[in-house]
N, C-alpha and C positions, 0 to 999 in steps of 0.2 A: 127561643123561637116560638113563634103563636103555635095552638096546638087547632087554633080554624079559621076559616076564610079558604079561598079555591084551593086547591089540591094541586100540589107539585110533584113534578116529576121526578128533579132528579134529589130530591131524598131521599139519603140509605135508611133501612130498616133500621130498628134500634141495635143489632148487632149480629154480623156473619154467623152462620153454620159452626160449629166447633173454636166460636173465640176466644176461647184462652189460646188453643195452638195456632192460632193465626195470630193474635196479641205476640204471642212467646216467637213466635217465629219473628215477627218485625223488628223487633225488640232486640234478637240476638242478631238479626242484618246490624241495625243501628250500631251495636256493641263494638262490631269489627271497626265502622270508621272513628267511633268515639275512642277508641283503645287507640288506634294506628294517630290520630290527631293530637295525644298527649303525651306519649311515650318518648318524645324528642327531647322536651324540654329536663327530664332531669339528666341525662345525656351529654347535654352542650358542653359541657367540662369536658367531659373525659373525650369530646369530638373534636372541640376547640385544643384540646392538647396531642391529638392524633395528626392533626393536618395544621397544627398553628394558625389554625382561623383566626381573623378577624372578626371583630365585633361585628360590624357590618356581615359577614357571611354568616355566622352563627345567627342573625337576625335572621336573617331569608331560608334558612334550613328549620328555624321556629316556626318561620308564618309561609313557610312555601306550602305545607297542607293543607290550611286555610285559605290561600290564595287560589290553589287548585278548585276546591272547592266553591265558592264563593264565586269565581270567574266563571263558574259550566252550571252553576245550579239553576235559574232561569230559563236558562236553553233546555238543558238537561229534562226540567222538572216539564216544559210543555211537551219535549220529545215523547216523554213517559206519558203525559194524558192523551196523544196523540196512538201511538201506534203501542203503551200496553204495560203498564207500570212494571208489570211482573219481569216481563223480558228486559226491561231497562236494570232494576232491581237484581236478579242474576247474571246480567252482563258484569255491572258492578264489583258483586261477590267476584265475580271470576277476574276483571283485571286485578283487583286489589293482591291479586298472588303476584304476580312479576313483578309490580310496582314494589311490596316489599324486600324482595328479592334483592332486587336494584339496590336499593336501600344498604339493607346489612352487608353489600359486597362492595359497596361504591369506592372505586381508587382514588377517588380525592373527594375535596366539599363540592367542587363543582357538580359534580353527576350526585352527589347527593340532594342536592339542593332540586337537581329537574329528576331526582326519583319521589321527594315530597310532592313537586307539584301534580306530577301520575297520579302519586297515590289519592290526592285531594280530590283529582279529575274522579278515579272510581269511583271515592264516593258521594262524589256528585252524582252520578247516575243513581244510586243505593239508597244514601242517607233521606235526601226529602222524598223519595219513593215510599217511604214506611210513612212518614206523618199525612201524605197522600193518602196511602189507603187508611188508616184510619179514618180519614175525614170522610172517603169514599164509604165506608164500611158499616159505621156506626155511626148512631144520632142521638139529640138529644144529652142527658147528665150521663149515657154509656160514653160516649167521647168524649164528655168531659175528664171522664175517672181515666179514660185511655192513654189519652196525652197527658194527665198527669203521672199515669206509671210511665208513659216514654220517658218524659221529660226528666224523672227521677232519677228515673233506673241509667238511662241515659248517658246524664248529668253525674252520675255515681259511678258509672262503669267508667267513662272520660278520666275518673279524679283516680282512680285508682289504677291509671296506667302507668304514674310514678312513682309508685309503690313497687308495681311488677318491673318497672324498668328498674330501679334501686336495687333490686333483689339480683336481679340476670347480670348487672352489672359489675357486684362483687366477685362473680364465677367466673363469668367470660366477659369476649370483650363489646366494645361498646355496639357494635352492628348488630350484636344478638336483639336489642330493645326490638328491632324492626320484624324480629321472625316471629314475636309473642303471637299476633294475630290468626297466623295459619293453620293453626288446627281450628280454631272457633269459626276463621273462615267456611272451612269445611261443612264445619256442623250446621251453619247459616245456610248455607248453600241446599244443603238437604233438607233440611225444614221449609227452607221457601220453595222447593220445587213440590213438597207433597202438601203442604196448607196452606199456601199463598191463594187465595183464588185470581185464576188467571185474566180476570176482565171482572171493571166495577167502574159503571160508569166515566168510563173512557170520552174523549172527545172525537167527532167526526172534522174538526175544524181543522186544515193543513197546517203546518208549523210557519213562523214568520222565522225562516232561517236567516232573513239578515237582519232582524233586530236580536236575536241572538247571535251572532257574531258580534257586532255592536256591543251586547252589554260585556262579553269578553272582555273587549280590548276597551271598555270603558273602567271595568273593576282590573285589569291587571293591568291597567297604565296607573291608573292612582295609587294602588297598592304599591306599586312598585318606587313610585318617583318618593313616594313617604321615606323608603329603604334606603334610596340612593341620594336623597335632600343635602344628607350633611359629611357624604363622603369627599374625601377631597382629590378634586381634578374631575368629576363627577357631576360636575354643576349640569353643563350640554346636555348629557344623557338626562338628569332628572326633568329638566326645562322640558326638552321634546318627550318625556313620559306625560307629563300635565299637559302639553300639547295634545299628546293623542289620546287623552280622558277628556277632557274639555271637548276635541272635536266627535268622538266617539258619544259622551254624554247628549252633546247637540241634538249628532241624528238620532241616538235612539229617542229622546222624546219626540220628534218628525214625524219617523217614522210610526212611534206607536199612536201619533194622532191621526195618520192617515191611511194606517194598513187597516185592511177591508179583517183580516185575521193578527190581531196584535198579540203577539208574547205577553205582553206584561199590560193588562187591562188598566188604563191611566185614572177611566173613570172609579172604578171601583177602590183600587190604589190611594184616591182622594176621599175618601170614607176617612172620617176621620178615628174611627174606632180599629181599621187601617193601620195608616202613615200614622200615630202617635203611636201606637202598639209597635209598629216595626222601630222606629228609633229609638224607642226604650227598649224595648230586646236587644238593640246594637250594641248599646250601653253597657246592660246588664250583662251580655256574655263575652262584650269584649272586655271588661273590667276583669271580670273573673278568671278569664285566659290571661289578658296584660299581668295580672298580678302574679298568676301563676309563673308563667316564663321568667319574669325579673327575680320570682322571689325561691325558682329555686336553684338559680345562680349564685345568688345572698348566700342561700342557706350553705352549700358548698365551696364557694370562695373565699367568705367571709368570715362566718364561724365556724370553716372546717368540718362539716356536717360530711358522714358517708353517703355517698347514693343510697344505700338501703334506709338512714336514718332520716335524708331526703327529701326519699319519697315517702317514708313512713308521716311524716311532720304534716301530711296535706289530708290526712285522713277526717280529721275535723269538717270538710269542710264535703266528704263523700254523704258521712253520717246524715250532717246536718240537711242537708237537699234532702234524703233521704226520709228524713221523718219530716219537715218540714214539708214537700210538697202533696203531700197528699190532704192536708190543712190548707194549702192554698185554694186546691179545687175545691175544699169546700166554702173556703169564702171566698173566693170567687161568686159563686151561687146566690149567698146571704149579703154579700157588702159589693158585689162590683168588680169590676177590674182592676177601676183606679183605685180607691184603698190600698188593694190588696199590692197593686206595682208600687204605692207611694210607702208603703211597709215594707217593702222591700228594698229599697231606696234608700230608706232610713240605714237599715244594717247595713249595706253598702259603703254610706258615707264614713259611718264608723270607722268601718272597717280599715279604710283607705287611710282613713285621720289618725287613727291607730297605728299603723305602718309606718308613715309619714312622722309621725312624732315619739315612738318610741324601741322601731326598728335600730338597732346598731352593732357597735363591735360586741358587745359582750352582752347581749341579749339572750334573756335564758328559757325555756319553751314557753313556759306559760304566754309569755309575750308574746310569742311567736302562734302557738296556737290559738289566742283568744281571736288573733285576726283571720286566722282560716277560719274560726266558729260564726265569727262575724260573716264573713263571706256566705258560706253554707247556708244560713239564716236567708241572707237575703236573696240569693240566688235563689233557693227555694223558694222564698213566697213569689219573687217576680217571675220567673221562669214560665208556671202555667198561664196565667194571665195572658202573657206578651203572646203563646205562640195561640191559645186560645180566642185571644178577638181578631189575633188574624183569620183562624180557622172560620170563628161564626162571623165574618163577615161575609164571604163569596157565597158564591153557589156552590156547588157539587163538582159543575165541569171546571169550573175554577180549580181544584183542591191541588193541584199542581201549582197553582201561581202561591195559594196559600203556602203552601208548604215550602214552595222554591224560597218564600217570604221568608218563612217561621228558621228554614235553616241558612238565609241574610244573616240573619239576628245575629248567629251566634259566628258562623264565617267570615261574613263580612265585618262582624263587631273585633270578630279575635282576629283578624287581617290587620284594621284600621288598628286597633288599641293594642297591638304588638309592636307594630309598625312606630309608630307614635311615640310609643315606651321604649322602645327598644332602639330608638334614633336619640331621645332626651337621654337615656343612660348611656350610649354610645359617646355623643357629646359632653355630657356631664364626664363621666371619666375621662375623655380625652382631655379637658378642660384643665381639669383638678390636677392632676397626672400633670401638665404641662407647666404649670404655677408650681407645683410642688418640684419639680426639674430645676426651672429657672431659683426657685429659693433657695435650693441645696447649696452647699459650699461646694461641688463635685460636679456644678452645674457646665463647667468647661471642658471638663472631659469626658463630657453626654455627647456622642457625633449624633449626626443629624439621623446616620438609620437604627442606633441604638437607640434614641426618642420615638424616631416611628414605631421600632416592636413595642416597645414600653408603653405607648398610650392606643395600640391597638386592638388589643382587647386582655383581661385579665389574664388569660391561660397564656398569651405569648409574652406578658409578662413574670410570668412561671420560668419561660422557657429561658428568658433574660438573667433571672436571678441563679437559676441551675449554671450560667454559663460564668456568673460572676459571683459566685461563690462570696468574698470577701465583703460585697455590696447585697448579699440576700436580702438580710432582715431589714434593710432599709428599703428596698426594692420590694418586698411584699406588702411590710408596712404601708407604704405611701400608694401601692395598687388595692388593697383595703380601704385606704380612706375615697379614694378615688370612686370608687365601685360604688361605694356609699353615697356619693354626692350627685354619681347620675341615678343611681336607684332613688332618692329624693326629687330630682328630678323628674322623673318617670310618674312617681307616685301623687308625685302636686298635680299633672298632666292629669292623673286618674280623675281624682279628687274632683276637677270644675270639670269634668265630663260630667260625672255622677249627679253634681249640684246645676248643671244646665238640663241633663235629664228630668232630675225630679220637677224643676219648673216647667219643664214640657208636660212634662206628666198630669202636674198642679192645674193648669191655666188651661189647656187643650184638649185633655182627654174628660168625657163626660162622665158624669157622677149616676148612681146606679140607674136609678131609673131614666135619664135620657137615655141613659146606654142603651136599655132593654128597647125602648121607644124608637130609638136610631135603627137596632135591630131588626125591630117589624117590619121597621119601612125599607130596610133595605132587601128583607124577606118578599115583601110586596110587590118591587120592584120587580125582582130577578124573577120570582114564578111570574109575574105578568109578560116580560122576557122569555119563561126558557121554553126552549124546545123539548116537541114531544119525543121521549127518547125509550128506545127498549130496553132495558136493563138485561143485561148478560146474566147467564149465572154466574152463583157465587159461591157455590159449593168447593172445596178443594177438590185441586185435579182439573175444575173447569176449563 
């Protein structure tokens, strides 16, 4: 951003009264939804063999957090610039208690599934509330180093939820994964009420509550009909899900071209520094999440990995973010954004290629974790980038639309690229499973609902082979290979996401210096726009 030409209003100073404990406090809000959104996935075994889930439900128990999220963040995030990030922020903290509650007690998948999407909902209020005030809060390479510690710490606190789930899951049983959060809850909760400062650069502008209901039922009609695509007898339901995305998506573009206060600002949204940023972030952390979910089913299905060894195997890829993104922001600074998303990119594709071609039955760690290192690698470098040119794009009264953006990225990526994966490996074993039935010599005396448990998902073909003891090892076996052929499936899926990505990335997004140039002008712009506003204090307690 230019450091002269007229003087803007709503610039934050280069950084709040007491910022590290307002840093540490945003940081520990973020921790609760990053922990609560990844502690399911090493889980799904031992869930899918509590309630003999289907593949299909154990999908929507993965991405019902993400869906929650991703469906309210938009609304959510103007709610907060409207009437007061803080309060929105500790609302948050505070559902997120009953929602996991629900969770760890749920009497079947069903109520499990609409306790994920709760819990999604709180942090939707919560989650992009933090990367708001950041943006709100500090300016300048302070926000840049900011969001790169969110985005690390974040991104590392997230990956080591299946490590803590692995761990609780050896002791007790699986609904414990869900209570991990509630003490840190706590501790979030009390930190944001004494350093949060309670107003920074708020908006006076009313909410467009009906394009926020709009984008609800625009993201949880598409999320959903992706779940329900390849269930069978299920067709109707998916049909009229893309019906009501399709007509939901309509109006909200209408609407936001004609509401005098729009949710989600079109014009700024077509900056290309923007929309090329947001659908590489979509990419980037739905890869990251799709590969997690499939791959630590792999890991305990397949090669019989314990939950604790599990979630141990993903540790690669906490580290790597870890020291890898604070090298992002700084080239970020020195090379641009696109470099540094197009190096990220790189290790991604690896990663995935990796997966894809040397993932199998008898694959021994190294293998296993060069692709979470891979991962780590690139999620780090692209990470600050993606949610940083969203940030330096808007204005100030904007930082809610940014932020509703920057947490798109990774909800709506890990929605779509769940969804997505977790439909081609649903299919893919079904598939394989089916062909392998029909091959058998044994294939006649398969009735029609023993085929059903059997290609419904791995865990209920556990349940199959317990019950036919004589036909086990054949029964695992061939649920093995099965697993494998939709995780290949899944994983090809990844792969041309990643390689249409980086073409967007390549072709679309400007190189440093137009960057900074686009920048100015779009600096230019908005102070010639913005209104004159008084800034609230920002002291804590305010």
């Amino acid at each position: 951003m230019p450091k002269s030409g007229a003087p803007r209003t709503d610039v934050p100073r280069e950084a709040p009264a007491r910022a590290p404990l307002v840093l540490a406090s945003l940081i520990t809000v973020a921790a609760v939804a990053n922990l609560n959104l990844s502690v399911a996935n090493v889980a799904l075994p031992a869930i899918g063999k509590a309630f003999d889930s289907s593949q299909t439900t154990l999908n929507l128990i993965a991405v019902g957090y993400s869906l929650g999220l991703a469906a309210s963040v938009l609304y959510l995030g103007a709610v907060g610039d409207r009437y007061g990030r803080k309060l929105l922020l500790l609302l948050g903290i505070a559902l997120s208690v009953p929602a996991c509650l629900l969770a760890a007690y749920a009497p079947n998948d069903n109520v499990l599934v609409v306790a994920r999407i709760l819990g999604g909902l709180s942090a939707g209020m919560a989650y992009p509330t933090t990367l708001a005030l950041i943006t709100a809060l500090w300016s300048g390479p302070g926000r840049t180093k900011s969001i790169a510690l969110w985005s690390a710490l974040g991104g590392g606190i997230s990956l080591l939820g299946p490590v803590i789930a692995g761990a609780l899951l050896e002791r007790f049983y699986w609904g414990s994964v869900f209570l991990v959060t509630l003490p840190l809850a706590a501790v979030a909760l009390v930190m944001a009420l004494l350093f949060v400062p309670a107003h920074a650069n708020e908006s006076a502008e009313p909410v467009d509550h009906l394009g926020g209901i709009l984008s609800v039922l625009l993201i949880a009609g598409l999320v959903l009909a992706i779940n329900f695509a390849v269930v069978p007898g299920q067709g109707a339901l998916a049909a009229g899900l893309v019906v009501i995305a399709l007509a939901a998506g309509a109006a909200f573009v209408l609407r936001q071209r004609r509401a005098p206060n729009p949710l989600y600002d079109l014009h700024i949204a077509a900056r290309r520094t923007f929309w090329v940023a947001a659908c590489a972030g979509i990419i980037v952390y739905g890869s990251m999440m799709g590969s997690a979910f499939v791959s630590q089913q792999y890991l305990q299905n397949v090669l019989e990995y314990d939950p604790v060894e599990a979630g141990a195997a993903i540790l690669p890829v906490v580290v790597m973010i870890v020291l890898v993104a604070p090298r992002s922001a700084k080239l970020v600074e020195t090379r641009g954004a696109r470099a540094t998303l197009l190096i990220g990119y790189t290790f991604l594709f690896l990663a995935f290629a990796w997966m894809l071609l040397f993932w199998g039955e008898d694959s021994s760690y190294w293998q296993i974790g060069l692709a979470y290192v891979l991962i780590g690698v690139g999620a780090g470098f692209a990470g600050t980038p993606a949610s940083h040119s969203l940030t330096g794009s808007v204005p100030v009264q904007r930082a809610g639309m940014a932020s509703g953006t920057a947490d798109l990225q990774r909800d709506l990526g890990g929605a779509i690229m769940q969804s997505v994966m977790g439909v081609l490996l649903t299919a893919g074993y079904a598939s394989a499973f089916s062909t392998a039935i029909a091959a058998s010599p044994e294939s006649k005396d398969v009735s029609d609902q023993v085929q059903s448990e059997l290609t419904k998902s791995f865990a209920s073909a556990g349940q199959v082979a317990q019950q036919h003891p004589q036909y086990a090892d054949q029964i695992v076996a061939a649920a093995r290979e099965s697993f494998l052929h939709g995780d290949d499936w899944a994983y090809t899926v990844g792969l041309a996401a990643i390689a249409l990505g980086a073409l967007l990335i390549f072709f679309a997004f400007p190189h440093r210096d137009a960057e900074r140039e686009l920048l100015r002008r779009y600096y230019s712009e908005d102070s010639a726009s913005a209104p004159v506003v008084t800034e609230g204090p920002t002291g804590p307690g305010a």
